[in-house]
N, C-alpha and C positions, 0 to 999 in steps of 0.2 A: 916502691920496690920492696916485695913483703920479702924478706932474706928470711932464714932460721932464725936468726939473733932475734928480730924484731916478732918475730911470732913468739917467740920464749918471753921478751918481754911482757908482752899484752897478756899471757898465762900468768906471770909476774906478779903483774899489776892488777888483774884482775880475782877479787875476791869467788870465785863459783859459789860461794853458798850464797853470796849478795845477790850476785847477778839470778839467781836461782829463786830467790825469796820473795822477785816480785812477779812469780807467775805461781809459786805451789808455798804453802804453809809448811816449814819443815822445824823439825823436831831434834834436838841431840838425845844420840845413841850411843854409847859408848864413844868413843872415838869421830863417830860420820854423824852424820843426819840422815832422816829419815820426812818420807810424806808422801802424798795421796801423787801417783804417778801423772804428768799432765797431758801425755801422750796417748792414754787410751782409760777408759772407765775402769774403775774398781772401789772398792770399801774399805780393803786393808792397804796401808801402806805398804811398797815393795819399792819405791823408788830411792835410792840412797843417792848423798854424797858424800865426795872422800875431800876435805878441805887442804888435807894438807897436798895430794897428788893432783887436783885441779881434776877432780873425775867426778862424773856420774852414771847410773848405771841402773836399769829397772829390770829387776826379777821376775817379772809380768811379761813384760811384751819388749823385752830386748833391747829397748833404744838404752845406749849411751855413750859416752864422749867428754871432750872437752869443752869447755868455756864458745868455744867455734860452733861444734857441732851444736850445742843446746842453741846460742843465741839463731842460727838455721834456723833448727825446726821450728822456736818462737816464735821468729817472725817472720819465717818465710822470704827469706834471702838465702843468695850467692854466699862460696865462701870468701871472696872478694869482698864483697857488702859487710858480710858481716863481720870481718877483718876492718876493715875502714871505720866502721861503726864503734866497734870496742876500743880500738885505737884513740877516738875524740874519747871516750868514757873515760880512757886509760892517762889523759894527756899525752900519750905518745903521738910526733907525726911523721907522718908513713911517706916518704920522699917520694917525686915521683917525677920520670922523666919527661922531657918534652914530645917524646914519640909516646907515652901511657897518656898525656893529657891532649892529644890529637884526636887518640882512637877514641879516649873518653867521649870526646865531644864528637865523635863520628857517632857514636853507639848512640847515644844521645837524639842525635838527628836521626839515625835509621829510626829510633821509638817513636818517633812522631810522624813521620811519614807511615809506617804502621798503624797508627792508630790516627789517620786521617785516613787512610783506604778501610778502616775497619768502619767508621763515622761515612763515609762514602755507601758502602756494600747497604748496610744497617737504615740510611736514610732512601736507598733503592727497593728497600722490602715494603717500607713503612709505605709508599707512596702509593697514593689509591691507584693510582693505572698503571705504573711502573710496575708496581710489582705484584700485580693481581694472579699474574699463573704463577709465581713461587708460591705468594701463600697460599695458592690452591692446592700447590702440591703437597705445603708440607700441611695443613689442614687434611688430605686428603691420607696423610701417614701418620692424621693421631696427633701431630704436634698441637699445642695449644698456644697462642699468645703468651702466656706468662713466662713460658719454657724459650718462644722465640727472642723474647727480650730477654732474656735471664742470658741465655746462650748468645748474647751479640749473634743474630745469625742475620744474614743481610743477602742481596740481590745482586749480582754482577750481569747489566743489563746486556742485551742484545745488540754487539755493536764493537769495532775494532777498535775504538782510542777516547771509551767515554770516561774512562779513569785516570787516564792519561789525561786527559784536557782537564777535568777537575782537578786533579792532581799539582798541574804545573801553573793554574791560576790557583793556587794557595802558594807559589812559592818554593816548591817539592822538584828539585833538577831530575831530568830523565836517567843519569846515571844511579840516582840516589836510589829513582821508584825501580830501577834494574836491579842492583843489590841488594831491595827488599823483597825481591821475588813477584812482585805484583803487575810489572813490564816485561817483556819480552822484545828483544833488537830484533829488527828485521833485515834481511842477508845485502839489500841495496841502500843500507842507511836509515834512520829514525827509529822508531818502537812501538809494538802496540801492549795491547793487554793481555793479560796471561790469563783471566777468566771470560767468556765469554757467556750468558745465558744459563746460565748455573745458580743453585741455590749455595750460599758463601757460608761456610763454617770457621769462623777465626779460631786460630788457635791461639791460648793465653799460658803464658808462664804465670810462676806461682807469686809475682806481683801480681797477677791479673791485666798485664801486659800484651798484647796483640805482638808474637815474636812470627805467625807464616799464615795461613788458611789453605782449607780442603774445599773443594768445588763439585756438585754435584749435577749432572746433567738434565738439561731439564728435556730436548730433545732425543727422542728413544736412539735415532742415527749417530748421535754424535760420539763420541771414542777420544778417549775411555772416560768408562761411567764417572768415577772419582780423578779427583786430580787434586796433589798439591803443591802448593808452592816448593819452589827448589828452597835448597836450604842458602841459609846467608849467615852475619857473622853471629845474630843472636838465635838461630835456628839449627837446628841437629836434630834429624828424626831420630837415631837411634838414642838420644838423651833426654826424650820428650813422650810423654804419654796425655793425649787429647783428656783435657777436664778434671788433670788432676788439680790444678787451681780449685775447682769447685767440690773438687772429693776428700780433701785431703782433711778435713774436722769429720766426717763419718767415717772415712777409714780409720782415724787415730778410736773416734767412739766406738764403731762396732767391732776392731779389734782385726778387721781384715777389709783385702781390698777385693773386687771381683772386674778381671778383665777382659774385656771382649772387643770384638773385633772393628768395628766402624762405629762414625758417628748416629746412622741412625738409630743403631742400639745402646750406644752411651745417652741418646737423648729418652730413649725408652726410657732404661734404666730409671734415670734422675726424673723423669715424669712422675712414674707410679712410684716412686719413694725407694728407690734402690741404689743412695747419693752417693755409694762407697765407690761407685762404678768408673775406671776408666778404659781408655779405649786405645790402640797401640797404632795408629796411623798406619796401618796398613804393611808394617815391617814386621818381620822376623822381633821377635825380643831379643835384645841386647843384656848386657852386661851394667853396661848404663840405666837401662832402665830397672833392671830387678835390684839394683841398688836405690836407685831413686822411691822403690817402693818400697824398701826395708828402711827407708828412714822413718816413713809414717806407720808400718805394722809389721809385724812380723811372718805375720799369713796372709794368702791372694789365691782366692780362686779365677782360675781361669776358664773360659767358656770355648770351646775349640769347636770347630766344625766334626762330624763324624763322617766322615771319608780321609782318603791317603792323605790331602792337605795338614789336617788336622793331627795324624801319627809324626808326620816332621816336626809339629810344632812343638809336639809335645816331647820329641825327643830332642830340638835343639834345646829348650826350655829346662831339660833337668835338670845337666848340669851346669847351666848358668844360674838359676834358682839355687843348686846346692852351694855354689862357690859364695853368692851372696847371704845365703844362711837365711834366704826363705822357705816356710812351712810351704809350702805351694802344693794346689789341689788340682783336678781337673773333673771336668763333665761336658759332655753333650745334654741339648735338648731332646725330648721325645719328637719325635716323627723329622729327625735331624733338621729341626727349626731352629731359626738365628734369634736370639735374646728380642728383637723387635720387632716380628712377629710372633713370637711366644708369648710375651707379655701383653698386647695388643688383643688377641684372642683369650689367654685361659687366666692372667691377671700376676700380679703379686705374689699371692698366696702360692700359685701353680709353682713357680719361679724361684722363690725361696724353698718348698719341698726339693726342685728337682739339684740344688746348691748344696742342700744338706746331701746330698749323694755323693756331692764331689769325692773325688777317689785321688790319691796320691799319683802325683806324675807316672812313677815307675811303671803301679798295680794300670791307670788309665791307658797307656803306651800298649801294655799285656793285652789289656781287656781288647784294644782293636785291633790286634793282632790276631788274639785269638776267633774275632769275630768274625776276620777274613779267612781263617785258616783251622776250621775246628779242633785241630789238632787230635784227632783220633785214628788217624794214619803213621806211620814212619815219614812220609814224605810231608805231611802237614805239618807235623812238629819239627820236622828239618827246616822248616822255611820259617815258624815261627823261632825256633830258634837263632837261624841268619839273621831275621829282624829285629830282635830283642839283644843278642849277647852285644853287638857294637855300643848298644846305648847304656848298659851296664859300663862296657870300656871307658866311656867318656868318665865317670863318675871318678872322681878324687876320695871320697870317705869311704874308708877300709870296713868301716862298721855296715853302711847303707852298699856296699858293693856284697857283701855276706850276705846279706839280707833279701837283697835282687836277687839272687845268686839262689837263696833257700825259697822263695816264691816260685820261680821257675820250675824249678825240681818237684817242687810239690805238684804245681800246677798242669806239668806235662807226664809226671809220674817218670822223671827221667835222673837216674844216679846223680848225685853233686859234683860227683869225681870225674864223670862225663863231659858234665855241662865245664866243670873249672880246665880241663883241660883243653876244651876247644878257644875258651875264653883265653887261654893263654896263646893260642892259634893268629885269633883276634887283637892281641894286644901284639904277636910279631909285626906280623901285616903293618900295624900301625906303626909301629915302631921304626919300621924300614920305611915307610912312604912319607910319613907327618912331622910336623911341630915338633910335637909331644915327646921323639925320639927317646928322650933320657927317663923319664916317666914311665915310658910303655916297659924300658927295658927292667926298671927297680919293679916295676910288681909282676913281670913276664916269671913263671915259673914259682911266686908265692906264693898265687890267688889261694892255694890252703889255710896260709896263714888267715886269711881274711877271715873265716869261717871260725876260728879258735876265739876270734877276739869280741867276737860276740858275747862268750864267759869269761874273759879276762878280766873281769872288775878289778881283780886285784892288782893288775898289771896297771889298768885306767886308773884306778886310784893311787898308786904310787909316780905314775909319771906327773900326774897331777901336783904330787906336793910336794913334788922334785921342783917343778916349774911355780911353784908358789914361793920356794924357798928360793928358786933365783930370783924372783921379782924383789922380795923382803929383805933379802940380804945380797946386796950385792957383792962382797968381800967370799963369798962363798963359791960364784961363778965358774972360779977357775979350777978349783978344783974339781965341781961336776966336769966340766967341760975335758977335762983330762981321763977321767975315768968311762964317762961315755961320750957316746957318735951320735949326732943327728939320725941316723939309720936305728939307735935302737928306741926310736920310741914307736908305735904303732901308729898311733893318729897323726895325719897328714899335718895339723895344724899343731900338734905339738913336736914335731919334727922341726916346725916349721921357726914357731917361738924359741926353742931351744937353741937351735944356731942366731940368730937374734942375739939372744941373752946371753950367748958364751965369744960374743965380740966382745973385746975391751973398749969398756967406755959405753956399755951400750947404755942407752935413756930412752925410758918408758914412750916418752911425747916421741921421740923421732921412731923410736920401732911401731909405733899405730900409725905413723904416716906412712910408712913404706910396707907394710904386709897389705896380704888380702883382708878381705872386708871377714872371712872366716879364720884367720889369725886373730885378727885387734877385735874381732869378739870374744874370743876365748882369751885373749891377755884381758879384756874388761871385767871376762867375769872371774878369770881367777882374782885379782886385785881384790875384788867386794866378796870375794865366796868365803866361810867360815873357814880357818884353819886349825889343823886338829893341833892337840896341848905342846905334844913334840914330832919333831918332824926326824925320822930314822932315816937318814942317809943313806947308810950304809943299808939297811933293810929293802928300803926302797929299791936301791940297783941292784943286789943281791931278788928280789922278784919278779925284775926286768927279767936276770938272765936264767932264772929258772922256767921263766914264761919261752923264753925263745929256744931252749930244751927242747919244751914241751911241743913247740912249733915244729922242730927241728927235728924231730922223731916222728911226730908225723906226718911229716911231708915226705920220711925214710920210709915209712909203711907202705905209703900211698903210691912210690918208685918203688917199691918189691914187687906191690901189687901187679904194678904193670907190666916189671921185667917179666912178672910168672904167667901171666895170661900171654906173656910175647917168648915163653918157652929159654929167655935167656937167664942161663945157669951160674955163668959168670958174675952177670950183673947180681943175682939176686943173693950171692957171697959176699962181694963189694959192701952191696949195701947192708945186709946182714952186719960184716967188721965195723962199717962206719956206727949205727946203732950201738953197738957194743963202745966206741969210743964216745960214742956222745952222751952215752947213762955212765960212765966212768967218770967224767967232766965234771956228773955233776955232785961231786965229792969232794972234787977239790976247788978252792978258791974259788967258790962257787958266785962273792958276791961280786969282783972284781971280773972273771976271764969273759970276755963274751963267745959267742958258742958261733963256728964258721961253718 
């Protein structure tokens, strides 16, 4: 039963510079340690520890965490594992109930019935006659022997209950091989197989575990081409990406991952030397998974198809990419070829040029838009822009919404004050129909703001050491907390930290469990960021609220603007008095009043 108390303990008990020391050489720095990051290549040290806050944290490529999160990436565990693990290190022991030591040994059982149908498939490819038309096929698509062994890739013969009858003379109960995905019940009673005459792709967790498999047709008639396993208790496609077991030391090396879409292009990939590669089971990208690949890098290009499939993906993909705080790229092939036939015909070398192309979600989203809709009509740029402003909407960061925001406008040659107010059209809509409700409505009627805060350093630099100065001193809390609002900080994630930090009682370990994965990176990196000599309080909130003045007046322009092209005289007196109050404001009590 891991409670809080016993997670605090194991942080407790657990030295990080120790547990650290035996995978990187580290150095004292003042205060922390320092050494060569072990999570991706470099020459100069960027990887710090904080000994006395149980952190670590790499200036390079983003990974860090606590004593939990490192012994993960190390060794390639659960945080359960690696919980259990530190705990015997720790001498702490982790109680556990009689329903935890049941499933235990269920979980247990499922792994071996798994990897007896893996040893099953594997020993039907090998077989000279058994499996002479798989390996023709996959000989026939480039695969080589070293790749078919390396890939466990195996043969699921021709035949209703041949895995089934293997299966249950090893011992393997039909319920069991049914919850591993491998059986299928049949409507009048007993079970057969879930694969029939298919070339078998196991899928492995990052033990190198067999947790489902994909299936590929070997008969042209048979429906549908790919198939895989349902999920079960160790399986979740949307928390699973095919090969990262085998990718996850070049991804951490080359600094990024590259993901596309099926197995026979993840086997390309790793053929011709492109190990970083994995492959996303045939699913939409999750949340789950753009996390799962921010543990290993901080960047990922993706390979999308070029057609309408491909503009969804890339627009579900932004901002789940952005919440996870991945660099994430996008490209198509030339002559909209799939990664394995692309590499198969023009090689490596073709394949890495066409990578280095990759283009930013947002700019790649544009680019196919623009490519269906040249946009040199009124009526062409109205459709790109329907298909462009909603994926702006989704977007959380005030900076990167500016920014989409200033591409557009450039790119259509169409006003910013045009495009921000339909987007604010777009964020009612949402508003009223979705989730997001409360969301839609705080930046319904701002989106100007957004565009100021592009030049706001001074303002990003002051909330910054606002928020450093609650981390360092906690005694300090209350009184920020009294003098500002969660609302006035601009960036979403220090909005986000800030009410965090102005709970009583808050603690560094419990607020990185409970934020986004875009919070407890920005509390990571203020913790290890340099702090200037002294930190002005008072200065700091005092250029908050001359920042939000500045906001505030122009977003009064930009409503004149419009009452006077809309011929209303009234309104454009209104606003005129209100201007006049809000440059009066800012005279007085200027560092305390916030601006309404």
């Amino acid at each position: 039963m891991l409670t809080g108390e016993i997670k605090d303990q194991i942080r407790a008990r657990t030295d990080i510079v120790d547990l650290v020391s035996t995978n990187v050489t580290l150095r004292k720095a003042g205060r922390r340690f320092v050494g060569l990051c072990p999570f991706h290549s470099e020459r100069t040290p960027s990887f710090t520890v904080d000994r006395d806050r149980g952190l670590f944290h790499c200036f390079g490529c983003g990974a860090g965490g606590d004593v939990f999160d490192f012994y993960m990436r190390t060794h390639n565990v659960t945080f359960p594992e690696a919980a259990e693990q530190l705990a015997k290190r720790a001498g702490i022991e982790i109680e556990t109930t009689p329903g935890e030591r049941r499933r235990s040994t269920e979980t247990e059982t499922l792994f071996r019935a798994l990897d007896a149908a893996a040893r099953f498939y594997e020993g039907n490819l090998a077989h000279p006659e058994t499996g002479r038309t798989a390996r023709a096929y996959l000989e026939q698509r480039g695969v080589d022997g070293a790749t078919m062994s390396r890939f466990r890739i195996g043969y699921a013969p021709d035949g209703w209950d041949h895995l089934l009858r293997a299966l249950r003379g090893r011992g393997h109960a039909d319920a069991l091989l049914e919850r591993a995905g491998v059986v299928v019940p049949r409507a009048n009673g007993g079970h057969y197989d879930a694969f029939r005459h298919r070339v078998i792709f196991p899928i492995l967790d990052l033990q190198n575990r067999p947790i489902a498999f994909g299936g590929r047709v070997l008969r042209d008639e048979d429906t549908p081409k790919y198939l895989n396993s349902r999920e079960n208790p160790v399986f979740h496609k949307g928390r699973t990406l095919y090969g990262l077991n085998w990718a996850r030391e070049a991804i951490r090396k080359r600094g990024r991952a590259v993901v596309v879409e099926g197995y026979m292009d993840l086997l390309a990939c790793h053929q011709l030397g492109i190990e970083e590669a994995v492959a996303t089971l045939g699913t939409a990208l999750t949340e789950e998974q753009m996390a799962l690949l921010r543990r290993f890098s901080a960047a990922a290009i993706f390979v999308f198809d070029a057609d309408e499939a491909g503009r969804r993906a890339a627009e579900r993909a932004l901002p789940i990419a952005e919440s996870a705080g991945l660099q994430a790229r996008a490209v198509t092939l030339p002559d909209e070829s799939d990664p394995d036939t692309f590499l198969r015909a023009r090689g490596r070398d073709a394949f890495e040029r066409a990578l280095e192309g990759a283009q930013p979600l947002f700019s790649f989203g544009l680019a196919l838009a623009m490519r269906r809709h040249a946009g040199t009509t009124p009526e062409e740029k109205i459709r790109i822009v329907d298909e462009v402003l909603p994926l702006i909407a989704t977007v959380r960061h005030e900076v990167a919404r500016a920014e989409y925001l200033t591409q557009l406008s450039q790119r259509l040659a169409i006003h910013e004050d045009v495009l921000r107010a339909q987007l604010r059209a777009v964020e009612r809509t949402r508003s009223d129909s979705g989730p997001g409700a409360t969301r839609s409505r705080e930046v319904s009627g701002h989106a100007v703001r957004s565009v100021a805060r592009r030049g706001a350093g001074g303002r990003y630099a002051a909330e910054r050491q606002l928020l450093m100065r609650m981390i360092d001193e906690p005694a300090d809390r209350a009184r920020m907390a009294h003098d500002l609002l969660a609302a006035d900080f601009a960036e979403t994630a220090h909005r986000d930290l800030f009410g965090r930090l102005s709970q009583p009682d808050a603690e560094l370990n419990r607020i990185r469990e409970s934020v986004s994965s875009e919070t407890r990176d920005l509390l990571e990196r203020l913790i290890f960021e340099e702090r200037p000599a002294v930190v002005d309080i008072d200065g700091c909130i005092a250029r908050i609220r001359d920042e939000q003045r500045k906001e505030k007046l122009r977003e009064l322009v930009a409503r004149i603007d419009e009452a006077q092209r809309a011929g209303d005289a009234d309104a454009v007196r209104a606003l005129q008095s209100e201007i006049q109050r809000v440059s009066s404001a800012g005279g007085q009590a200027a560092g305390t009043t916030p601006v309404s």
